[in-house]
Backbone as CSV, one residue per row, in Angstrom:
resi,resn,N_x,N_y,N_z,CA_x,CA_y,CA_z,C_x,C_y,C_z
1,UNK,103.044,104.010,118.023,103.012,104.254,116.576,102.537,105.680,116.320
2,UNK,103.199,106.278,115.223,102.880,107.395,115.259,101.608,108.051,114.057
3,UNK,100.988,108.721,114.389,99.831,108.659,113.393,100.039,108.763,112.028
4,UNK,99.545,108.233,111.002,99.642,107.987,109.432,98.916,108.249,108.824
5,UNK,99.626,108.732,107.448,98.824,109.269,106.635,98.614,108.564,105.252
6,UNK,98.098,107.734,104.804,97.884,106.893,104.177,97.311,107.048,102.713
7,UNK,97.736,106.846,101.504,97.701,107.002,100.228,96.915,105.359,100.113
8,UNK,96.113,105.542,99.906,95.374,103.771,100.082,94.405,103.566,99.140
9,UNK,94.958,102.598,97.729,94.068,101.801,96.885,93.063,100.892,97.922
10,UNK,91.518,101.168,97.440,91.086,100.098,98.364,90.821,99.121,97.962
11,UNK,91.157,98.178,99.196,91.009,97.163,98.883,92.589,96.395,99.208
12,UNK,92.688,95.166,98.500,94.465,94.385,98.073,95.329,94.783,99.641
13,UNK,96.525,95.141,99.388,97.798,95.215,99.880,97.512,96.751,100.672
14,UNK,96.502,97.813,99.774,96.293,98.664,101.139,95.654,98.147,102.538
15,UNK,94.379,97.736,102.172,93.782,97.522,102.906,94.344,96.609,104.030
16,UNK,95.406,95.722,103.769,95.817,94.789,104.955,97.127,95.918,105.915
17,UNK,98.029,97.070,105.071,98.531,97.920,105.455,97.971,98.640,107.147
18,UNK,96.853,98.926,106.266,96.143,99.678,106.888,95.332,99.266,107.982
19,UNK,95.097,98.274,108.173,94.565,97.496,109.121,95.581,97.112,110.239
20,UNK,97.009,96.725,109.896,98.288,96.339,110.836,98.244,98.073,111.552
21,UNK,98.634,98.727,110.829,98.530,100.633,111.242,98.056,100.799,112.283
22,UNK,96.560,100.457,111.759,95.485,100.913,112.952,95.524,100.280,114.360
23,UNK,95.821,98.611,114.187,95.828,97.735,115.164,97.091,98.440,115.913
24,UNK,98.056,99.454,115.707,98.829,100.135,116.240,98.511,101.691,116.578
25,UNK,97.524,101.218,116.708,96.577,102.835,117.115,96.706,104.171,115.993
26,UNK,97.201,103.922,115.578,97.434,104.790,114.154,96.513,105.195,113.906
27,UNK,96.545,106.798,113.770,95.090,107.810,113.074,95.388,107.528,111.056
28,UNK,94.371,107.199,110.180,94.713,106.899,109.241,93.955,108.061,108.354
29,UNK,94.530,108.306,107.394,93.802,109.145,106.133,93.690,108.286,104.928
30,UNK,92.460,108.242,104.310,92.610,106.815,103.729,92.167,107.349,102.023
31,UNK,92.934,107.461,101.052,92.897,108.712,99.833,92.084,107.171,98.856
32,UNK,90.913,107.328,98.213,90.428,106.787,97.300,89.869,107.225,96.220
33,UNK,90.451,106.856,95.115,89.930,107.073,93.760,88.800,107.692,93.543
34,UNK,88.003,108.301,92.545,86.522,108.372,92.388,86.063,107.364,92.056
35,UNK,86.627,106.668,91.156,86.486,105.708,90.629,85.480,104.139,91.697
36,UNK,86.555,104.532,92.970,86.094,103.732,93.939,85.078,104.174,95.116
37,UNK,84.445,105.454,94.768,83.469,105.809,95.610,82.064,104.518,96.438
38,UNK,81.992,103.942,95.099,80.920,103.040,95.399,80.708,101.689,95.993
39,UNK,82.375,101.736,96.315,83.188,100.521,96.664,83.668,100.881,98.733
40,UNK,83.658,102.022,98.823,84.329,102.522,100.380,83.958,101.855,101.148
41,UNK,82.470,102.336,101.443,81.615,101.545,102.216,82.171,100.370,102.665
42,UNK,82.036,99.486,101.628,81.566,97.768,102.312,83.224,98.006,102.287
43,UNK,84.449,98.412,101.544,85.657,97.964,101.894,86.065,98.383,103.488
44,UNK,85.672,99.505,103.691,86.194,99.736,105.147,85.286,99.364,105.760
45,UNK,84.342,98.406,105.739,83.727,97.754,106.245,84.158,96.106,106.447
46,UNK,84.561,95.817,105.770,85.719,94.447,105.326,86.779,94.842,106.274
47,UNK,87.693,96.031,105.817,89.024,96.032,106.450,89.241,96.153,108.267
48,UNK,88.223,96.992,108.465,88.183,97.630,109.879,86.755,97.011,110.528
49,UNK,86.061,95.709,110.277,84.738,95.919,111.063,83.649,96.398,111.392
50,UNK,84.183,97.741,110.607,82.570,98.339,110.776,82.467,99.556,109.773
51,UNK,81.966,100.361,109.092,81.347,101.285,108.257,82.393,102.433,108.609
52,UNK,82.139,103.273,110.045,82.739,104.260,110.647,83.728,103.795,111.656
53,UNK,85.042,103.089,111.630,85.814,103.058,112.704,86.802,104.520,113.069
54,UNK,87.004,104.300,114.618,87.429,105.650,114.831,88.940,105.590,114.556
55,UNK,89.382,106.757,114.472,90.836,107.117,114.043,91.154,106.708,112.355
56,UNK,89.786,106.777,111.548,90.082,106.680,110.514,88.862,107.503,109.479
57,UNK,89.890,108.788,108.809,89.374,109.287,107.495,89.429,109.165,106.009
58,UNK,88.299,109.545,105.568,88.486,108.743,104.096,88.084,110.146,103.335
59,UNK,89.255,110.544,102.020,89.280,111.142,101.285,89.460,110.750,99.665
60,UNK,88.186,111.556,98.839,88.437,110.812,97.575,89.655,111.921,97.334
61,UNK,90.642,111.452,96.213,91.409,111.906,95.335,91.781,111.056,94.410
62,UNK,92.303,111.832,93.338,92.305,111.684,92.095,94.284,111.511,92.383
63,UNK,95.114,110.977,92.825,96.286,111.130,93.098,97.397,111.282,91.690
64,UNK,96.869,111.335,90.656,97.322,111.500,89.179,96.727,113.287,88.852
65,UNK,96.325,113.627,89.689,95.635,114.712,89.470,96.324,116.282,90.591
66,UNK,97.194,117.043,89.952,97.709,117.724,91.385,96.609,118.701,91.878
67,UNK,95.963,118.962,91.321,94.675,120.024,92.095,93.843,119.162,93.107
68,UNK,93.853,117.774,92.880,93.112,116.981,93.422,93.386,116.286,94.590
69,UNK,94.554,116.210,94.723,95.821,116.177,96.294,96.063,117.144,96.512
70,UNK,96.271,118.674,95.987,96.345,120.001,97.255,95.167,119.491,97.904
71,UNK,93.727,119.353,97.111,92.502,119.583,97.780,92.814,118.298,98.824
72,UNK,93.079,117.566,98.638,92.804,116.223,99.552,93.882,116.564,100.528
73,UNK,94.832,117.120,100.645,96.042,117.355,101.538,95.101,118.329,102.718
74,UNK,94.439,119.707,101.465,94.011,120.477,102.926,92.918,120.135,104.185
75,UNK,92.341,118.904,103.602,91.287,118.473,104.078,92.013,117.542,104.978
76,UNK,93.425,116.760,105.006,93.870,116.039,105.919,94.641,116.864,107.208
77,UNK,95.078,118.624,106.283,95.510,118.985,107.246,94.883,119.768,108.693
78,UNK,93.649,119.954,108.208,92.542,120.507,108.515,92.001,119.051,109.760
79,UNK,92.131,117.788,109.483,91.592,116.857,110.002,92.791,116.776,111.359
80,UNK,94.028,116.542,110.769,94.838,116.483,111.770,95.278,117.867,113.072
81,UNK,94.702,118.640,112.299,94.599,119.829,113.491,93.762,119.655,114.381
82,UNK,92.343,119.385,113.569,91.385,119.061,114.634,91.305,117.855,115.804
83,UNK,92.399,116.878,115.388,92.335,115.897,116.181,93.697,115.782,117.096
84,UNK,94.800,116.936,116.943,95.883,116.695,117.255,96.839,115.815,116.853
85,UNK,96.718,115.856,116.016,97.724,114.527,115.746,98.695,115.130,114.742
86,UNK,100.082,114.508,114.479,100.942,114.763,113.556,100.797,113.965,112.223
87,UNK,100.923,114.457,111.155,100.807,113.540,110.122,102.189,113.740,109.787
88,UNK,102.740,111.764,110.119,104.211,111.827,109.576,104.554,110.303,108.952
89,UNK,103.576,109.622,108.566,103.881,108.786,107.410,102.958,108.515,106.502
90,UNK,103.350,108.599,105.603,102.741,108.258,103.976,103.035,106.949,103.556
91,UNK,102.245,105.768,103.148,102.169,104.757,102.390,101.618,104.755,101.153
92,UNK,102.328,104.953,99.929,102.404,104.978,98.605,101.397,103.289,97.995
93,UNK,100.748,103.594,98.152,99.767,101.758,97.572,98.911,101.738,96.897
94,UNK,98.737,102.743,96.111,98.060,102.334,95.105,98.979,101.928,94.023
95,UNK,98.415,101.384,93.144,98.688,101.024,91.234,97.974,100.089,90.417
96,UNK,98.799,99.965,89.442,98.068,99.706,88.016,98.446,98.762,87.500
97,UNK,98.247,97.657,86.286,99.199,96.828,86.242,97.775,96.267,84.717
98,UNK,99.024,96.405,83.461,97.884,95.578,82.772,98.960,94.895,81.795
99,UNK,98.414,93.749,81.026,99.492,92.902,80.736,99.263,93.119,78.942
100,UNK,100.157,93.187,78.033,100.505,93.330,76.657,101.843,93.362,75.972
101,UNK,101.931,92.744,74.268,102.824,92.631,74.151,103.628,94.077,74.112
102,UNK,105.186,94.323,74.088,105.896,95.648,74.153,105.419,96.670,72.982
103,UNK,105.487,95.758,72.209,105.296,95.989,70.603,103.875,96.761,70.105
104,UNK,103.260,95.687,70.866,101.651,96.732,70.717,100.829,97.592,71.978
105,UNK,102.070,97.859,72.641,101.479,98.314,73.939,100.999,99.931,73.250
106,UNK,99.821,100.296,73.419,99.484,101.671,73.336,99.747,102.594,73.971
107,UNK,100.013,103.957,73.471,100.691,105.250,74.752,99.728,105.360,75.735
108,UNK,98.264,105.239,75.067,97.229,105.551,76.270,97.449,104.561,77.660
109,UNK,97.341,103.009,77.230,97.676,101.516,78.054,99.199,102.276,78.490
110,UNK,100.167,102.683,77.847,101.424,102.717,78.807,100.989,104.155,79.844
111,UNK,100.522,104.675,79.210,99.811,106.258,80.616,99.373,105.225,82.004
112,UNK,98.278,104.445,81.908,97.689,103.911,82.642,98.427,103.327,83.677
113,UNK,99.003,102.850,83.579,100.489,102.144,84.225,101.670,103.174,84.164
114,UNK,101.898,104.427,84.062,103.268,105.315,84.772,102.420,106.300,85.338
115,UNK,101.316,106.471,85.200,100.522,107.798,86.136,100.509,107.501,87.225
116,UNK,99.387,106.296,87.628,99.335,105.870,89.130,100.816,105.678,89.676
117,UNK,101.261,104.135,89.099,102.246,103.929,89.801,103.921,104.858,89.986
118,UNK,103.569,105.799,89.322,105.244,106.773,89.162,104.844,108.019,89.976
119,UNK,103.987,108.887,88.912,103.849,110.046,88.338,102.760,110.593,89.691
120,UNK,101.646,109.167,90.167,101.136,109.574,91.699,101.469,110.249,92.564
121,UNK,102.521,108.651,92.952,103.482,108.600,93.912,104.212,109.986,94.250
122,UNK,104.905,110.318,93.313,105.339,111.893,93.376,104.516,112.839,93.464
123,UNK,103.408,113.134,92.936,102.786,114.440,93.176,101.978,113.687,95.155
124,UNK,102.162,112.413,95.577,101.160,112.384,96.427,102.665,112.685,97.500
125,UNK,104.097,112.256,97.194,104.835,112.448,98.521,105.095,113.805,98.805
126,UNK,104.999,114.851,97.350,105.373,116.211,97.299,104.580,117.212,98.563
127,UNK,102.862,116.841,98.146,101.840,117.023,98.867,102.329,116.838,100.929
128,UNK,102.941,115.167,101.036,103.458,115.253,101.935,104.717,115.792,102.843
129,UNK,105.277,115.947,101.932,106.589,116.736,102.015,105.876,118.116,103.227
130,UNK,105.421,118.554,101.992,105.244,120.254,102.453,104.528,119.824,103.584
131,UNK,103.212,118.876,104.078,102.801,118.926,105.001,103.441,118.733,106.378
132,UNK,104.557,117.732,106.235,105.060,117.619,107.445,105.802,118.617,107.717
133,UNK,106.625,119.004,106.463,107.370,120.376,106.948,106.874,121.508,107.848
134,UNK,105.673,122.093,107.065,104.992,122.926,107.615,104.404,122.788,109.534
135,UNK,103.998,121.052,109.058,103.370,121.090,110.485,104.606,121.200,111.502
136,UNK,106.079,120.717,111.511,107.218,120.934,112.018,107.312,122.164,112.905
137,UNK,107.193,122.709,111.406,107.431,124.951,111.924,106.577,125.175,112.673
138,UNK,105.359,124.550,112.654,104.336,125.235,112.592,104.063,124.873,114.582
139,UNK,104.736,123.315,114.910,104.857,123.094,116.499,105.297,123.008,117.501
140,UNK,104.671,123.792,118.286,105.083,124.475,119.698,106.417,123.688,120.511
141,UNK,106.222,122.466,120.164,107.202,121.618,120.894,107.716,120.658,119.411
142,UNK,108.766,121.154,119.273,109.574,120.293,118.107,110.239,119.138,118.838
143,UNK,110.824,119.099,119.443,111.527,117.945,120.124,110.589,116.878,120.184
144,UNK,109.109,116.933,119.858,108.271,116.091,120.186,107.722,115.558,118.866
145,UNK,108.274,115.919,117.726,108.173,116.064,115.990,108.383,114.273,115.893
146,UNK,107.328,113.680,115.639,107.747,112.126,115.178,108.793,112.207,113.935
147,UNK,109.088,111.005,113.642,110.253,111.123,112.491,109.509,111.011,111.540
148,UNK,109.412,111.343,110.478,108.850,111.035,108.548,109.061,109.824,108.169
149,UNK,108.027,109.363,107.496,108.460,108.028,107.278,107.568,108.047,105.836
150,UNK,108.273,107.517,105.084,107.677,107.749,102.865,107.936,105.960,102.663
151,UNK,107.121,105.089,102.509,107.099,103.818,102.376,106.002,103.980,101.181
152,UNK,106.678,103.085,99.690,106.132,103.277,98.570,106.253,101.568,98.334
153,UNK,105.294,100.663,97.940,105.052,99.839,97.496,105.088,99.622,96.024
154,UNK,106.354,98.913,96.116,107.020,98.971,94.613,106.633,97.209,93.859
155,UNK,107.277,96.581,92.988,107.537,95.022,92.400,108.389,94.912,92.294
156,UNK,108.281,93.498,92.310,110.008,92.436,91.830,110.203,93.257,90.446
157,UNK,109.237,93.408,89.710,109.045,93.864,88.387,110.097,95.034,88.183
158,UNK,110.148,95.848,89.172,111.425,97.289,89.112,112.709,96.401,89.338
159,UNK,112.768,94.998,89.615,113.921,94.523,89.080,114.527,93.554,88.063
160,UNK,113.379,93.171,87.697,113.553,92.046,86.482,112.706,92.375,85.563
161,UNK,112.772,92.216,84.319,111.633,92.136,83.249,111.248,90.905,83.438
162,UNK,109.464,91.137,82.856,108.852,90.700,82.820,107.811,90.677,81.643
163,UNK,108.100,89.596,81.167,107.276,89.070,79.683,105.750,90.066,79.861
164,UNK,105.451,90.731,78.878,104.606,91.641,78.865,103.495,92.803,79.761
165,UNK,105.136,93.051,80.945,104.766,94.149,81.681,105.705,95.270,81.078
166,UNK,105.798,95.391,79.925,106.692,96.806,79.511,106.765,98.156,80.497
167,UNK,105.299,98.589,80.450,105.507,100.006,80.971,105.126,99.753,82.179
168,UNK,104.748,98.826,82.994,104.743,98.283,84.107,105.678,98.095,85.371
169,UNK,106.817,97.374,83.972,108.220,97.517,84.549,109.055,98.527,84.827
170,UNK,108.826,99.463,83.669,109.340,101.005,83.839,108.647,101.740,85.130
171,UNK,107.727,101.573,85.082,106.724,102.610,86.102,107.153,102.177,87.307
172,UNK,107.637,101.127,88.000,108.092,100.239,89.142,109.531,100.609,89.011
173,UNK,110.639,100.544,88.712,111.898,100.648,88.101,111.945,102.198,88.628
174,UNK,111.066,103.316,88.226,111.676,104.214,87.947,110.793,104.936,89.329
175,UNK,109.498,104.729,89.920,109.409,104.766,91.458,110.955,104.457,92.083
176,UNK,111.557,102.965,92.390,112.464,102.839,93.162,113.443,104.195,93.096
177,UNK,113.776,104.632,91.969,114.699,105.655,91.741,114.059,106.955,92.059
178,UNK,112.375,107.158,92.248,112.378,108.199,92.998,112.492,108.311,93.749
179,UNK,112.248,107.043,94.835,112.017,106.827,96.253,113.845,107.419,96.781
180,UNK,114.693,106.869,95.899,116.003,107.182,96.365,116.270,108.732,96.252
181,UNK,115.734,109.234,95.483,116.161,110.877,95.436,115.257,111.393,96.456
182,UNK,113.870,110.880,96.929,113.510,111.513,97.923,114.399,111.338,98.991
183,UNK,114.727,110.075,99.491,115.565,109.907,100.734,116.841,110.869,100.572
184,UNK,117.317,111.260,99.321,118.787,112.072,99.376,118.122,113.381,100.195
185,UNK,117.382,113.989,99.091,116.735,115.493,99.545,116.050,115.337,100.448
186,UNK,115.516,114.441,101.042,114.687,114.648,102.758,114.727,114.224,103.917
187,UNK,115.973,113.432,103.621,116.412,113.006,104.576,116.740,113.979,106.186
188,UNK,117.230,115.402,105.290,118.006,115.921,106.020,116.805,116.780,106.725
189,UNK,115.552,116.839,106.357,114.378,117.544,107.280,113.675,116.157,108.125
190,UNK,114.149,115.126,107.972,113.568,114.385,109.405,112.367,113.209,108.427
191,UNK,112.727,113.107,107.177,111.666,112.084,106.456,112.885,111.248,105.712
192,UNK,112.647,109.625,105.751,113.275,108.840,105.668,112.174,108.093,103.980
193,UNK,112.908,107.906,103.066,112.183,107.204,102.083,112.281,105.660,101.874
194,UNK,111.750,105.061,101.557,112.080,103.453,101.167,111.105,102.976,100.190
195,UNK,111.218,101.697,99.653,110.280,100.845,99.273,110.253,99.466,98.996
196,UNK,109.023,98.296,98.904,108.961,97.310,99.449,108.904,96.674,98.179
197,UNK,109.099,95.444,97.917,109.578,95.043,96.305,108.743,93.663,96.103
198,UNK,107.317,93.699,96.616,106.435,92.079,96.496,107.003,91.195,95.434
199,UNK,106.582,89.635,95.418,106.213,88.942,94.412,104.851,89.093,94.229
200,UNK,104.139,88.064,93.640,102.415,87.907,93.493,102.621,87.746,94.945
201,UNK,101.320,88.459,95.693,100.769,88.210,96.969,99.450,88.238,96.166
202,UNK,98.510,87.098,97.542,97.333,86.410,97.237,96.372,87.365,97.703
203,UNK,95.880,88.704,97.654,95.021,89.671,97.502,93.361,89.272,96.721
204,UNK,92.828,89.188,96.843,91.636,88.927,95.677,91.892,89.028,94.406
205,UNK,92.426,90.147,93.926,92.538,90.216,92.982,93.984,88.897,92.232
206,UNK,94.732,89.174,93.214,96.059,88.494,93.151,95.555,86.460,92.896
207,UNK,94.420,86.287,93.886,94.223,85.001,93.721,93.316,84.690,92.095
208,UNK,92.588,85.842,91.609,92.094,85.620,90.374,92.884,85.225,89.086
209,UNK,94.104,86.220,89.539,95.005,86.496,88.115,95.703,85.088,87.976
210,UNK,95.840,84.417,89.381,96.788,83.346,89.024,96.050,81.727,89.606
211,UNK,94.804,82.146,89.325,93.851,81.054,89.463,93.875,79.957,88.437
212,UNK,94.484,80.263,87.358,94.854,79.095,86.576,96.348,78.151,87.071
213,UNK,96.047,76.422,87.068,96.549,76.188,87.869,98.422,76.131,87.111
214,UNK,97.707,75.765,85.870,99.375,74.939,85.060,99.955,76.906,84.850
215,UNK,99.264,78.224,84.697,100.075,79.541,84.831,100.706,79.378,85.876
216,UNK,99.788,79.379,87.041,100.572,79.105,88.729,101.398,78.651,89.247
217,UNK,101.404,77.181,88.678,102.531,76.359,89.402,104.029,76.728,88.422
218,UNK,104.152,77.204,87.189,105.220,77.880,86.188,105.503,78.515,87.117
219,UNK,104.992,79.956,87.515,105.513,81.129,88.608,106.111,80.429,89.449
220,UNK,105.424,79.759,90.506,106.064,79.185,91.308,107.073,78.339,91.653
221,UNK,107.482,77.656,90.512,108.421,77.075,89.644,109.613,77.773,89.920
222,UNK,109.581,79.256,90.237,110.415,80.464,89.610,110.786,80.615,91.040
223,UNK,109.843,80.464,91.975,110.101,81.053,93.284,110.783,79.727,94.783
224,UNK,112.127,80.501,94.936,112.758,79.727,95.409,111.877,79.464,97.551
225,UNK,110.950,79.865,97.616,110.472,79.733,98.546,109.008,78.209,98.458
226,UNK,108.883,78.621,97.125,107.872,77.948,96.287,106.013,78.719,96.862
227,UNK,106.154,79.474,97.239,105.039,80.087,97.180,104.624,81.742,97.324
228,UNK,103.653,82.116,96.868,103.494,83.364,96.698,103.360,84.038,97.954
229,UNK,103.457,85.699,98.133,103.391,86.084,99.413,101.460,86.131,99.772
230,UNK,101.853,86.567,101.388,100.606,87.028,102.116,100.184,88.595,101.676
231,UNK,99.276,88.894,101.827,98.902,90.135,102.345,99.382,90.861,103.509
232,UNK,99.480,90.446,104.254,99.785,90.276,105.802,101.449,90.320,105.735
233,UNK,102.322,89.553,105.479,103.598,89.403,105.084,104.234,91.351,104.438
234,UNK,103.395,91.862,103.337,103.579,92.928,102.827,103.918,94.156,104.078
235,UNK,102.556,93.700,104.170,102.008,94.933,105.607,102.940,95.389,106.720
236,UNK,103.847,94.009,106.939,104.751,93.686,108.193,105.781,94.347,108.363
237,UNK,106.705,94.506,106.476,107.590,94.799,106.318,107.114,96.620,105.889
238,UNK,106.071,96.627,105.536,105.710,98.278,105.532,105.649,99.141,106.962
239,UNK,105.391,98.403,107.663,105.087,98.605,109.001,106.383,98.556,109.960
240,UNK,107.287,97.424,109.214,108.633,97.639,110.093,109.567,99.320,109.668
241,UNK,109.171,99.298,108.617,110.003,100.995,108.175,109.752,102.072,108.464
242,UNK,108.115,101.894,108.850,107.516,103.073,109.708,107.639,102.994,110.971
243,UNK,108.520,102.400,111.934,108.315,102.233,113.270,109.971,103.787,113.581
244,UNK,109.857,104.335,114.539,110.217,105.058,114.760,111.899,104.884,114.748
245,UNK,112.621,103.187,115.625,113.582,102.566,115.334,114.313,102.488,114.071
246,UNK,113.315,102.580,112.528,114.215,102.030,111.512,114.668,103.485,110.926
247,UNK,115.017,104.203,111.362,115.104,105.896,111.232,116.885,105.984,110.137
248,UNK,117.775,104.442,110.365,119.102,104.810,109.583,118.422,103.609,108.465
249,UNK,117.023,103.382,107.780,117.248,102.643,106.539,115.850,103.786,105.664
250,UNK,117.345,104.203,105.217,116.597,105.363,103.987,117.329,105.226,102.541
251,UNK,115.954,104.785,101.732,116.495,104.817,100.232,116.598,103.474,100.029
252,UNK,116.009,102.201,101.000,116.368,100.813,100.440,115.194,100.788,100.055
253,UNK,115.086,99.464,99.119,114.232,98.569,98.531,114.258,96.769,99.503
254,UNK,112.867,97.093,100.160,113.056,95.543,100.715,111.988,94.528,99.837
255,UNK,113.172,93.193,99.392,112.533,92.428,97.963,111.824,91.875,99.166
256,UNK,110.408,91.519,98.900,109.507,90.489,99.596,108.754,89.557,98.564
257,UNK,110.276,88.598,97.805,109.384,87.770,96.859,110.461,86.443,96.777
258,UNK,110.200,85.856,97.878,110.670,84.573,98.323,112.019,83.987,96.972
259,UNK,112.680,85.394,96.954,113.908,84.632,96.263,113.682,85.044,94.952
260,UNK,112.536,85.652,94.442,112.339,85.611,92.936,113.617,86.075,91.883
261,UNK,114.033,87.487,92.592,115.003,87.745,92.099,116.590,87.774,92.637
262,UNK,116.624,86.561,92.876,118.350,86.769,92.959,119.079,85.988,92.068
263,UNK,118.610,85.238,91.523,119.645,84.915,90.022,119.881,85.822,89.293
């Protein structure tokens, strides 16, 4: 596996990402909010076993913020020099998600939901872009250049509406369509784009939201598998796109929601 560079909400669907990664020896860069400063600790303490595991750095950024990913980029590129390693995949996992009617959704509430999940994503793959490029030029032995790999964790939601995810749906919807223009334009320097299309997976947070039982069993109602995904399940299929093999699937969307959307 080749070392990764990791855009990681902590906690949920990163954190199990990131854990499959590592168990593949994967050097990780692990980008967290400010927001979540006070939270690192015990999470990479949860995810990895212990406080300080090796082959893994943790950088706050603000990924809605572009001064705040140059800064967090130079500090990864700076890390990966020092350790030798190539940084050549990015996992897009953070976002946002809050529920209201269309009608009274506020511009501020619709910001909240297209910054992280769109408007991130792009300023955080741009950041990567240039890095792998650079590190490319920049090594002695190119033939030895791992392949790029841009895996963005998208929703069923970028394909169906959904009763009061308005800008939710847009912000998901319109990722997939970046993810595809990255794969047009970068394909051709050695970075492959995709993204992964969950139902509800049972995350902590995921088991709260749908802890009511008669909401729950409705959803599930919906889902031709009849149950929600893993954590673990997510991770698998993020992890299959980054393996060096899946190098001719650039620009898909893989649905991982037991059927939700194919009617």
């Amino acid at each position: 596996m080749s070392p990764v560079l990791s855009d990681h909400a902590l906690g949920g669907l990163g954190s199990a990402t990131a854990h499959l990664l590592h168990s593949q020896h994967a050097h990780l860069a692990l980008l967290y909010a400010p927001f979540e400063a006070s939270r690192r600790e015990s999470v990479i303490s949860e995810t990895f076993g212990t406080s300080s595991p090796d082959r893994v750095t943790t950088v706050e950024c603000d990924i809605t913020d572009e001064s705040s990913v140059t800064a967090a980029f130079e500090t990864i590129a700076k890390t990966a020099k020092d350790n030798n390693v190539f940084p050549s995949i990015l996992v897009n996992a953070a976002g946002y998600v809050s529920l209201a009617p269309l009608a009274s959704t506020s511009l501020e509430e619709a910001k909240k939901n297209i910054l992280p999940n769109l408007l991130g994503p792009m300023i955080v793959s741009q950041a990567f872009y240039h890095l792998y490029t650079s590190h490319s030029s920049s090594s002695s032995n190119s033939d030895a250049k791992p392949p790029g790999r841009i895996v963005s964790i998208s929703s069923q939601a970028a394909h169906v509406a959904l009763e009061g995810h308005g800008p939710y749906c847009a912000s998901k919807a319109g990722l997939n369509a970046l993810t595809r223009s990255m794969a047009l334009e970068w394909g051709p320097v050695g970075i492959t784009a995709n993204t992964v299309s969950p139902t509800v997976a049972l995350t902590v947070l995921g088991k709260k939201a749908w802890a009511d039982d008669e909401k729950r069993e409705k959803m599930l109602a919906q889902i031709p598998t009849g149950r929600f995904a893993q954590p673990e399940e997510i991770a698998a299929a993020i992890e299959h796109l980054c393996q060096d093999g899946s190098g001719m699937i650039n620009g898909a969307d893989v649905r991982i929601d037991g059927g939700f959307t194919i009617r």
